[in-house]
Backbone as JSON, one array per atom type, in Angstrom:
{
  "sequence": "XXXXXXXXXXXXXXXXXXXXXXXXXXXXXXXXXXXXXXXXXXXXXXXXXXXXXXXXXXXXXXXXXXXXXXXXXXXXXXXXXXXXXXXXXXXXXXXXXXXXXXXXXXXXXXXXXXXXXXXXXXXXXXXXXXXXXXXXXXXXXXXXXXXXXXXXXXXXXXXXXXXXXXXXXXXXXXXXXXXXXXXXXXXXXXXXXXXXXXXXXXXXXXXXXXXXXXXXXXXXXXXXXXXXXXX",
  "N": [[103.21, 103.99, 138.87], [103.22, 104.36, 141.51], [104.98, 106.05, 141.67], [102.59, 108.3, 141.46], [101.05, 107.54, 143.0], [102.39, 108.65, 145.2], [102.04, 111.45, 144.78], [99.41, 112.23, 144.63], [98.78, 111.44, 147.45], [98.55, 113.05, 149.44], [96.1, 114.02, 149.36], [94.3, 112.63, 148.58], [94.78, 110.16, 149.98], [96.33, 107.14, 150.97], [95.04, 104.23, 151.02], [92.38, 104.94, 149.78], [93.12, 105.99, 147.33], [94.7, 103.59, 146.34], [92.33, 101.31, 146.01], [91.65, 102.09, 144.13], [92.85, 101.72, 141.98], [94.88, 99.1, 140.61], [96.87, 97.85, 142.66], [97.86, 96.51, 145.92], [97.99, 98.1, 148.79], [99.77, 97.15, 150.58], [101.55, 96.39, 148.97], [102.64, 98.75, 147.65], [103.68, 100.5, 149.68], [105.99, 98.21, 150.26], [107.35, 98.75, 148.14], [107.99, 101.34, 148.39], [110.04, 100.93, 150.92], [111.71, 99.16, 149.55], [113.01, 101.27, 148.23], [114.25, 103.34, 149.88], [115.94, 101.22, 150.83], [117.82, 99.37, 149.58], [118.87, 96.7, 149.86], [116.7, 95.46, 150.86], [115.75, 94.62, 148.64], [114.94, 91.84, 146.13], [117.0, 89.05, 145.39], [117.22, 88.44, 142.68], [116.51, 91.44, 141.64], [118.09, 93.16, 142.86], [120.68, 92.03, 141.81], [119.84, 92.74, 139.27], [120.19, 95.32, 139.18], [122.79, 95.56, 139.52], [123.83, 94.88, 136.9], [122.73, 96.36, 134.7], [123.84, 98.61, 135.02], [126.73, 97.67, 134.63], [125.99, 96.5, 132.04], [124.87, 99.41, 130.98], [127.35, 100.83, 131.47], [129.49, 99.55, 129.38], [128.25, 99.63, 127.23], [127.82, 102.68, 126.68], [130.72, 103.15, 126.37], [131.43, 101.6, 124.19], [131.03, 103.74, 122.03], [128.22, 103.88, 121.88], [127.55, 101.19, 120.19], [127.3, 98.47, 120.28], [125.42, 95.57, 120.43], [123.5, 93.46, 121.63], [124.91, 90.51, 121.41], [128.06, 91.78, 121.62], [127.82, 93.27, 123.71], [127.13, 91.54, 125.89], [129.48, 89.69, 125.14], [131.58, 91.33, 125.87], [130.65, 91.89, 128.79], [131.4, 88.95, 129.8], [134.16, 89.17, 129.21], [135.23, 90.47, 131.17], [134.51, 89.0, 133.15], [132.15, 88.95, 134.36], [129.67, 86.9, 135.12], [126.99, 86.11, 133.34], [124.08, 85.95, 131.35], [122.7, 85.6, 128.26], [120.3, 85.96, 127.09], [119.49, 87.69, 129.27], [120.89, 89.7, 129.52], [120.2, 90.67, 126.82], [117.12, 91.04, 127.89], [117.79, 93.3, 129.93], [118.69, 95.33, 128.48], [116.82, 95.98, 126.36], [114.94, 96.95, 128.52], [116.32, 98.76, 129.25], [116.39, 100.43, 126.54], [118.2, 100.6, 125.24], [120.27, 99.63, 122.43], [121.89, 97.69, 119.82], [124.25, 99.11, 116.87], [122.7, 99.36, 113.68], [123.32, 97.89, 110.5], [123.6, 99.69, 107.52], [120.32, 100.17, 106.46], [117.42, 99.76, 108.06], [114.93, 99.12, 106.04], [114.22, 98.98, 102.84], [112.58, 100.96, 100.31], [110.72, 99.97, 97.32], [108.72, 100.64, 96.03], [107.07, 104.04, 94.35], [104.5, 104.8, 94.51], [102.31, 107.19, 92.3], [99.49, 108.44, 92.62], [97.8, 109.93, 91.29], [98.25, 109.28, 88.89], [97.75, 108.09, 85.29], [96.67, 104.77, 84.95], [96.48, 100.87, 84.58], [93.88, 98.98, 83.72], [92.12, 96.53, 85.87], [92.39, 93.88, 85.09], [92.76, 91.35, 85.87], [91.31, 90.93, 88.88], [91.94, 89.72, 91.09], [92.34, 87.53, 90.48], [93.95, 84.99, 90.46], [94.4, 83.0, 88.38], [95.15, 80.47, 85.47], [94.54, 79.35, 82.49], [96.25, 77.69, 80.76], [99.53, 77.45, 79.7], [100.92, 80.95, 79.61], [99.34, 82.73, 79.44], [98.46, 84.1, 81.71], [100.78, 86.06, 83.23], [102.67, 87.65, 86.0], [104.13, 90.6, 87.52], [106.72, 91.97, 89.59], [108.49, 93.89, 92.24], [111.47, 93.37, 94.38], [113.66, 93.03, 97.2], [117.01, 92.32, 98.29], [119.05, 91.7, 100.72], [122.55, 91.64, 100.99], [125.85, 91.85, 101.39], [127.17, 93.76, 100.46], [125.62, 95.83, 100.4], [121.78, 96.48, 99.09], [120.31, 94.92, 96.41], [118.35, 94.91, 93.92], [115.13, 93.42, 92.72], [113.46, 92.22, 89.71], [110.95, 90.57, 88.63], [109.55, 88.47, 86.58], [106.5, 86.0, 86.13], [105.1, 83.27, 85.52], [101.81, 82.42, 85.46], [100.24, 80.22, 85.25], [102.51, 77.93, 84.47], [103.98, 78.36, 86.96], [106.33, 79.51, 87.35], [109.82, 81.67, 87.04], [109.66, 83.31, 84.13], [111.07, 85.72, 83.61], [113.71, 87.96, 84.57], [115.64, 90.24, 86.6], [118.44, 92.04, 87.88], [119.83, 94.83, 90.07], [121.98, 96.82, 91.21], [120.76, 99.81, 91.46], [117.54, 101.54, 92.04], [115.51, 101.9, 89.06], [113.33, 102.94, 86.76], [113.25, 101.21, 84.49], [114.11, 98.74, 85.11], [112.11, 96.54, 85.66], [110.61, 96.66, 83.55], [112.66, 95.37, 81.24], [113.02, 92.95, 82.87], [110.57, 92.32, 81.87], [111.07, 92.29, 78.98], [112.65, 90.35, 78.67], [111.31, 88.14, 79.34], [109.38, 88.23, 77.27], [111.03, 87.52, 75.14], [111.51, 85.19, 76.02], [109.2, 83.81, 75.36], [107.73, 83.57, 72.59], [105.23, 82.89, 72.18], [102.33, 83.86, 72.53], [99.7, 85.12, 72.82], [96.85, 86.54, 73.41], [97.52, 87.05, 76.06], [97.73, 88.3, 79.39], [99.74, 90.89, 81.45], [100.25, 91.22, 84.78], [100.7, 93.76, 87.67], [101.76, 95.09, 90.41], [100.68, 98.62, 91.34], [102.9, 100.31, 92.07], [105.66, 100.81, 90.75], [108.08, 102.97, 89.39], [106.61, 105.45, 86.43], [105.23, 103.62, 85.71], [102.84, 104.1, 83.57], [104.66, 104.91, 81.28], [106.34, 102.54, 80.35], [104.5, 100.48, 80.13], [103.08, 101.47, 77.53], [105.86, 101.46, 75.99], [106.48, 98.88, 76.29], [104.43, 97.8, 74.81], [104.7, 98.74, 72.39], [107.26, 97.35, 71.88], [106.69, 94.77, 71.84], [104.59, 94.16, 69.74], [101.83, 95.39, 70.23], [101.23, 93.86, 72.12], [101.87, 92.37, 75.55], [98.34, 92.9, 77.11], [98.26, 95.35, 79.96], [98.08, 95.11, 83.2], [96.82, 95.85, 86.24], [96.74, 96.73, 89.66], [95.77, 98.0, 93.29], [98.76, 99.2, 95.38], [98.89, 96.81, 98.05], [99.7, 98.25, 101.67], [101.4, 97.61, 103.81], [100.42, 97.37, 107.22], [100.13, 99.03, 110.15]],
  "CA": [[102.04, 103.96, 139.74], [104.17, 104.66, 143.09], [104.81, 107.79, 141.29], [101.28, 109.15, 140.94], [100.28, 107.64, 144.55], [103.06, 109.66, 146.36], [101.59, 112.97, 144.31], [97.96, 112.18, 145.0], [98.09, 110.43, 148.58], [98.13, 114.24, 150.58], [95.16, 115.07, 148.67], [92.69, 111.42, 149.11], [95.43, 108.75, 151.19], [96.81, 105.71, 150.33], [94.25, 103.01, 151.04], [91.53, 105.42, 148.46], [93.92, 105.76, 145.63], [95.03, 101.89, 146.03], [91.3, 101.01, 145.87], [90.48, 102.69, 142.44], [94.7, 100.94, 141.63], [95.07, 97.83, 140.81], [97.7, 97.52, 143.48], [97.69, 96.41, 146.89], [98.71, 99.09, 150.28], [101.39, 96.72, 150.99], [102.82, 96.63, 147.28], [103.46, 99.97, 147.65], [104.37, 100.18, 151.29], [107.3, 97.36, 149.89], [108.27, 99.42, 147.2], [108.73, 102.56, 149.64], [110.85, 100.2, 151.82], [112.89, 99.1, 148.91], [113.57, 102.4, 147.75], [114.84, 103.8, 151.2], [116.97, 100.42, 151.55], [118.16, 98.88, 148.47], [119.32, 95.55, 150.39], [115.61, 94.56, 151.01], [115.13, 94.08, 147.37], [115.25, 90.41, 145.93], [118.75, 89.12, 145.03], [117.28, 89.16, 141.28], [116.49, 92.68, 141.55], [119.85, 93.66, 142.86], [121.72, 92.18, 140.5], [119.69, 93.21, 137.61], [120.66, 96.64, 139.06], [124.26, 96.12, 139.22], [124.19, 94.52, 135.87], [122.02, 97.54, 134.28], [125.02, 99.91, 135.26], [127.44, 97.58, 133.67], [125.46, 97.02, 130.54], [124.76, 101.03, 130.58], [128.94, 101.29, 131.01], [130.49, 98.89, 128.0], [127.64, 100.09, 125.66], [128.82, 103.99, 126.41], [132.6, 102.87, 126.71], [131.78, 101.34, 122.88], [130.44, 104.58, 120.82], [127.05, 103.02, 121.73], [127.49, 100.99, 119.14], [127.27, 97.57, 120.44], [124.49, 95.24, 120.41], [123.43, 92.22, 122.32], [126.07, 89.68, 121.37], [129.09, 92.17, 121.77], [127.91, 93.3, 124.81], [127.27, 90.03, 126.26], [131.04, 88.97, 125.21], [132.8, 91.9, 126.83], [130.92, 90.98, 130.48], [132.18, 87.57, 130.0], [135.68, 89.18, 129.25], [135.99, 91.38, 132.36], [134.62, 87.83, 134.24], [130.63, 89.13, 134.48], [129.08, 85.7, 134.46], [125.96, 86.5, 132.93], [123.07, 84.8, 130.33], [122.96, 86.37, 127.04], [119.38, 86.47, 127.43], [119.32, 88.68, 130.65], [121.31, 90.82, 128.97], [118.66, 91.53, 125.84], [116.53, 91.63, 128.56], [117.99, 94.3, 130.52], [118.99, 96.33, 127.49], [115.62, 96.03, 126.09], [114.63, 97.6, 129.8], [117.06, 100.8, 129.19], [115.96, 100.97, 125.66], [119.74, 100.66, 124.55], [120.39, 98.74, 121.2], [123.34, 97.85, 119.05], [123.89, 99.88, 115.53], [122.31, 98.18, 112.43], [124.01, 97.87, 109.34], [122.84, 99.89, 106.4], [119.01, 100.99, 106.62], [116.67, 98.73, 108.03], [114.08, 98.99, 105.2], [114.15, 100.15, 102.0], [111.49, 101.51, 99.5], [110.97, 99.51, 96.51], [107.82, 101.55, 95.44], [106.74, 104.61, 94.9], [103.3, 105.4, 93.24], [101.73, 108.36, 92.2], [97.72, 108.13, 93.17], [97.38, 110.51, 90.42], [98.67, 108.23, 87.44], [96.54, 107.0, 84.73], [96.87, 103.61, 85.45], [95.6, 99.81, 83.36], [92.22, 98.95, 84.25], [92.44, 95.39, 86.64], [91.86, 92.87, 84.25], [92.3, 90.03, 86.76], [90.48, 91.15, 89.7], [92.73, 89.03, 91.89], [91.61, 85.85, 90.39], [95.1, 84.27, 89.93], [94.37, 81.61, 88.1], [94.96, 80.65, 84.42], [94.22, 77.53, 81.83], [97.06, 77.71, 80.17], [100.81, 78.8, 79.66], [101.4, 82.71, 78.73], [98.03, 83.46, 79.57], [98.46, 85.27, 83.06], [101.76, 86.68, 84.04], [102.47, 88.44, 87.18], [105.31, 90.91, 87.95], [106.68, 92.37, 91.22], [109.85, 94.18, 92.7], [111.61, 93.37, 95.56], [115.24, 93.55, 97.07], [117.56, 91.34, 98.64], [120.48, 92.29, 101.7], [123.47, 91.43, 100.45], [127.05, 92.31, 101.96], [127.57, 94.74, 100.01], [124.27, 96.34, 99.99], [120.58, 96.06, 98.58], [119.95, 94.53, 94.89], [116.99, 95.06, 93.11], [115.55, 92.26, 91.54], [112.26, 92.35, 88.86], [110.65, 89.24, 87.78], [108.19, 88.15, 85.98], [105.99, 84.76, 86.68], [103.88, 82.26, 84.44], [101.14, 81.86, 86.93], [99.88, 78.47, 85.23], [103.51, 77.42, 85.18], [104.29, 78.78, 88.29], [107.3, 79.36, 86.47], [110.18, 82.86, 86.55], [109.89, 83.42, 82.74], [112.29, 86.78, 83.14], [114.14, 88.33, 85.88], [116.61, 91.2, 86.12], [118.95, 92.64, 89.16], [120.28, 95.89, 89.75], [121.75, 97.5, 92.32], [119.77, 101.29, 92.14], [115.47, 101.45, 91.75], [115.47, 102.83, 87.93], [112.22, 103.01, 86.58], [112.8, 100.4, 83.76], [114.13, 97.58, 85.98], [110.77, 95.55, 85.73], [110.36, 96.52, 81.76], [114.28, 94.95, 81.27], [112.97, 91.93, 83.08], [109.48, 92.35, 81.33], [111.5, 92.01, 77.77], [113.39, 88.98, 78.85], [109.54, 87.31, 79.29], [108.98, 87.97, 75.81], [112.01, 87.24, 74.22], [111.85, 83.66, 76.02], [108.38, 82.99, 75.6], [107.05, 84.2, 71.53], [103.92, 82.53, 72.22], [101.31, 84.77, 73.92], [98.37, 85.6, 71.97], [95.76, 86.77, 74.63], [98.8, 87.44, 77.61], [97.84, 89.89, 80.48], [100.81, 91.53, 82.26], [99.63, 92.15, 85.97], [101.81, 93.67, 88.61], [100.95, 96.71, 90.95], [100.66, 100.18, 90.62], [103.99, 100.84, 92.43], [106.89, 100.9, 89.71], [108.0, 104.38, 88.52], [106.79, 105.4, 85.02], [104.19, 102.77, 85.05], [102.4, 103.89, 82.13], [105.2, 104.76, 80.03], [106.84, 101.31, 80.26], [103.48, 99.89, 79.69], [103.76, 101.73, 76.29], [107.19, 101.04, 75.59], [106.74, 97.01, 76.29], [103.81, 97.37, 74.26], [105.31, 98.88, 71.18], [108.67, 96.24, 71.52], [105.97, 93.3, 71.36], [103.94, 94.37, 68.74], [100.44, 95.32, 70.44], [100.68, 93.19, 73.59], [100.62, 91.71, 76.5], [97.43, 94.03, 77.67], [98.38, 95.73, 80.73], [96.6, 95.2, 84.45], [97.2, 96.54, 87.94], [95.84, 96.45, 91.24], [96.47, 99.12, 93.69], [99.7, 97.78, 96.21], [98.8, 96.8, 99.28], [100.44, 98.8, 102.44], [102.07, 96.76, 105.18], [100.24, 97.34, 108.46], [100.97, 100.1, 110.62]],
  "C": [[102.38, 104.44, 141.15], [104.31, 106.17, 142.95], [103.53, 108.75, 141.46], [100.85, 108.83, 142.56], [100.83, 108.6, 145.24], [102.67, 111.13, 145.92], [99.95, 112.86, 144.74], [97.74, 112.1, 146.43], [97.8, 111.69, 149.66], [96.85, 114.55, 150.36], [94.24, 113.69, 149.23], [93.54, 110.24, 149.81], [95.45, 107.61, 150.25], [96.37, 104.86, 149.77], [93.21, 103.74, 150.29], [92.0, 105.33, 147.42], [94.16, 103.93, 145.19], [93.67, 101.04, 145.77], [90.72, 100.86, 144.3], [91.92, 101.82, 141.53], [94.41, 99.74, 141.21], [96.83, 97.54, 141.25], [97.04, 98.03, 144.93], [98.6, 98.15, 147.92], [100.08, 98.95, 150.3], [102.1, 96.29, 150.22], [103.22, 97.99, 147.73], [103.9, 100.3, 148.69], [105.92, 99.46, 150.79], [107.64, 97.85, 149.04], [109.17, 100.41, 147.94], [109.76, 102.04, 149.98], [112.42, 100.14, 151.01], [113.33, 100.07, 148.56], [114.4, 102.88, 148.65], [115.71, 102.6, 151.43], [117.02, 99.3, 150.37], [118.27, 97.28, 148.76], [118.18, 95.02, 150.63], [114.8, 94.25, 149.44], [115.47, 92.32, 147.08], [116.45, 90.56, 145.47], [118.3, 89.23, 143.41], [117.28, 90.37, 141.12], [117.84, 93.57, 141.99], [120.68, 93.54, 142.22], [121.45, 92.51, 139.2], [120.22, 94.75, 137.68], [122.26, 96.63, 138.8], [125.04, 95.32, 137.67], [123.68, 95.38, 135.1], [123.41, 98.57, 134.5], [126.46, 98.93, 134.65], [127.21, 97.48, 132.33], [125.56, 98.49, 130.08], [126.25, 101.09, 130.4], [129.7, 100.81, 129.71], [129.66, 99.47, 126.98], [127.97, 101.61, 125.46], [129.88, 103.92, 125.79], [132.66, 102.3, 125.06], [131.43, 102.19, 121.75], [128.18, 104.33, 120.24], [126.66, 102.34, 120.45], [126.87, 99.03, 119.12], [126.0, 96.84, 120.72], [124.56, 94.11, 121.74], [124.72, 91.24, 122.48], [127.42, 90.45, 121.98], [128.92, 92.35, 123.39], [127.75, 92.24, 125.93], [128.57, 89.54, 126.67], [131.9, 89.59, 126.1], [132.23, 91.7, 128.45], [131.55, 90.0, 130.47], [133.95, 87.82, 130.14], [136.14, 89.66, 130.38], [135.27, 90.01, 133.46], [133.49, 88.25, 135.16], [130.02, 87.82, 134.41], [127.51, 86.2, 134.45], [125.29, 85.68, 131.77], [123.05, 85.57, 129.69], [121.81, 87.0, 126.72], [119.22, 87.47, 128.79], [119.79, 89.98, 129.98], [120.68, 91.79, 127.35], [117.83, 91.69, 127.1], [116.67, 93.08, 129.15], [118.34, 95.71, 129.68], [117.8, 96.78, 126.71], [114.51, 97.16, 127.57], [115.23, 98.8, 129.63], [117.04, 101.05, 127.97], [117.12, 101.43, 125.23], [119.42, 99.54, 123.35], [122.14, 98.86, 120.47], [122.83, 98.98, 117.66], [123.42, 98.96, 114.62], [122.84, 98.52, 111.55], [123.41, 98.38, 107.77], [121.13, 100.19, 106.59], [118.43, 99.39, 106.67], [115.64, 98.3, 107.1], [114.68, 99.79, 104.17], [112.64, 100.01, 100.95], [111.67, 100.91, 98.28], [109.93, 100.19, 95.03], [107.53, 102.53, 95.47], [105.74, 105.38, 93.74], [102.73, 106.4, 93.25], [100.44, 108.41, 91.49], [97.24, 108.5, 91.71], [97.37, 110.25, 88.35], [97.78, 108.04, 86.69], [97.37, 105.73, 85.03], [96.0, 102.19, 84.67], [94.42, 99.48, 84.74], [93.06, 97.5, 85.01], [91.86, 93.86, 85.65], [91.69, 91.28, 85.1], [91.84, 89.84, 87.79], [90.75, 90.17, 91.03], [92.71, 87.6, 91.68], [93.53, 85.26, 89.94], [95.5, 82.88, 89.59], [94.69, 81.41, 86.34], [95.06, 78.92, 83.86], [95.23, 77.19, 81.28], [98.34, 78.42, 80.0], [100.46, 80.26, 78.63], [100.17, 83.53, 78.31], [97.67, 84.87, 80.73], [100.05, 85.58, 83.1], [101.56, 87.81, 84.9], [103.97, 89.23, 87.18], [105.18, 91.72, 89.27], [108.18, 93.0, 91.28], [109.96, 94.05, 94.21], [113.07, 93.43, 95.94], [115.77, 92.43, 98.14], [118.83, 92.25, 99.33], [121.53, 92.01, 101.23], [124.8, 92.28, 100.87], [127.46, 93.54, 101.5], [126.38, 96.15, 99.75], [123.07, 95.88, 99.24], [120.89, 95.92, 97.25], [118.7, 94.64, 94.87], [116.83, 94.14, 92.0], [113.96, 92.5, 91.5], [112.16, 91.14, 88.44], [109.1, 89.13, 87.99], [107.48, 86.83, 86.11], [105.33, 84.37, 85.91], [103.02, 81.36, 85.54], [100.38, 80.36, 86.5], [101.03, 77.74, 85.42], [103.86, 77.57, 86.24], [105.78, 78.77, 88.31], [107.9, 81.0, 86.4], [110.27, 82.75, 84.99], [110.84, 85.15, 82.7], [112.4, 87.92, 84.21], [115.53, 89.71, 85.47], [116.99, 91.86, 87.65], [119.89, 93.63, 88.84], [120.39, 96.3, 90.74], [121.42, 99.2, 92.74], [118.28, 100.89, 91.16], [115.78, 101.69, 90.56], [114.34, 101.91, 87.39], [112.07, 101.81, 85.3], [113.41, 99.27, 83.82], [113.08, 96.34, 85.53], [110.47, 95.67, 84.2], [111.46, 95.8, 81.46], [113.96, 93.24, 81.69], [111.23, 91.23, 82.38], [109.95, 91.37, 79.37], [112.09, 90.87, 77.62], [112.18, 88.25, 78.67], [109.1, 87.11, 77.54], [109.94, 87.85, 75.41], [111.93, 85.54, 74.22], [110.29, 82.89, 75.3], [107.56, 83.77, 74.11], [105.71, 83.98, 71.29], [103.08, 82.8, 72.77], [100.39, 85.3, 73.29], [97.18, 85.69, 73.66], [96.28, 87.22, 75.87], [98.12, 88.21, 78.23], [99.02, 89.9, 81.68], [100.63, 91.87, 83.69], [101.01, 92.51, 86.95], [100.72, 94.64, 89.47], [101.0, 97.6, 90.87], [102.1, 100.88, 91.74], [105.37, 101.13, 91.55], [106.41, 102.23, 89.03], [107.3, 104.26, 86.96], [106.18, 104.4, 84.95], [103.72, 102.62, 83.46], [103.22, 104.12, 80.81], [106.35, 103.47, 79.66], [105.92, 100.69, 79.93], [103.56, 99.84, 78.31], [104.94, 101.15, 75.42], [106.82, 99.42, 75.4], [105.53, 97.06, 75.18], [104.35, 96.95, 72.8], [106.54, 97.61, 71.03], [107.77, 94.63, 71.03], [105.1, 93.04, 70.63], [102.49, 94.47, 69.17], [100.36, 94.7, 71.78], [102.16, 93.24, 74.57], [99.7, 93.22, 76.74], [97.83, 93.86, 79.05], [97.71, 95.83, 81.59], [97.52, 95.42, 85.51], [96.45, 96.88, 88.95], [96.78, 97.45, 91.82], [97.82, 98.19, 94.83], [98.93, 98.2, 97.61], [99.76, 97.5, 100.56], [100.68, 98.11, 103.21], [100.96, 97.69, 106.41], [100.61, 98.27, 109.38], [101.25, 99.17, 112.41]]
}
């Protein structure tokens, strides 16, 4: 805002621009001041500057690699007394960060609009009277030291119950059928079953198929489109 007054103020003056501003004359007047004389800033503002130029130096000096905590530790080591919070703060202010480990997200779905696809047989109603009437499946993934797992399971939404699960550490398209077959192996009693998940798992419809044929005709197959996270 200091910026745009000192480019405007030859053209309509100070006290017009500060009018239409929401800032005072003598805010910006005291900015001027401080700018031309560093020493009339507050003692917070001084030292956030000469802590901003050591933050900016150890996070260079480390392959900018270092995050909050590290950088934190090495002021304390060179005898910076500093708050651990100030220092996210101020790094958060120069839009520095540590590295993250492995990909912050990964992709567990990926559907193709153009699919045939099972009609929605449960219409979100997730409710059922009885076991091995509704099941639900889903994929999702888990961090793990060594990298992401992929884990498929299946649910007995009157039990509220995993009836068959399966982990893997790469996506492959018959993940969720693998943990689909475990469901029926444990549970032979399913006359009427519907299968729901969402329309994100590769090869939808030909796992649909496949599980059909292994279980002789069933469960009948349902799917809802997936919901997108939020932008």
């Amino acid at each position: 805002m200091v910026a745009f007054i000192d480019a405007e103020r030859e053209a309509h003056g100070i006290e017009p621009i500060c009018a239409q501003l929401p800032i005072a004359p003598s805010t910006y007047y005291a900015q001027k001041a401080q700018a031309r004389d560093p020493a009339k800033r507050s003692a917070r503002a001084q030292r956030d500057a000469t802590l901003r130029d050591a933050i900016q130096r150890v996070w260079q000096a480390n392959f900018r690699v270092y995050g909050v905590a590290k950088v934190w530790r090495q002021l304390r080591r060179e005898g910076i007394p500093v708050a651990r919070c100030t220092v996210a703060r101020l790094m958060r202010a120069l839009g520095v960060r540590g590295a993250v480990r492995g990909r912050a997200f990964t992709i567990t779905t990926s559907a193709a609009e153009a699919a045939a696809r099972p009609a929605d047989l449960v219409q979100r109603t997730f409710t059922a009277t009885r076991p091995n009437r509704l099941w639900v499946a889903d994929l999702t993934y888990v961090a793990t030291w060594r990298g992401f797992v992929y884990v498929a399971f299946v649910i007995d939404v009157f039990a509220r119950r995993i009836v068959g699960w399966r982990v893997d550490t790469t996506l492959r398209s018959d993940l969720a059928l693998d943990a689909l077959e475990q469901a029926l192996h444990a549970r032979p009693d399913r006359d009427g079953l519907v299968h729901h998940s969402d329309r994100g798992t590769d090869s939808r419809g030909r796992n649909d198929a496949r599980a059909r044929g292994r279980a002789g005709g069933g469960p009948g197959p349902s799917s809802t489109p997936r919901r997108r996270a939020p932008a």
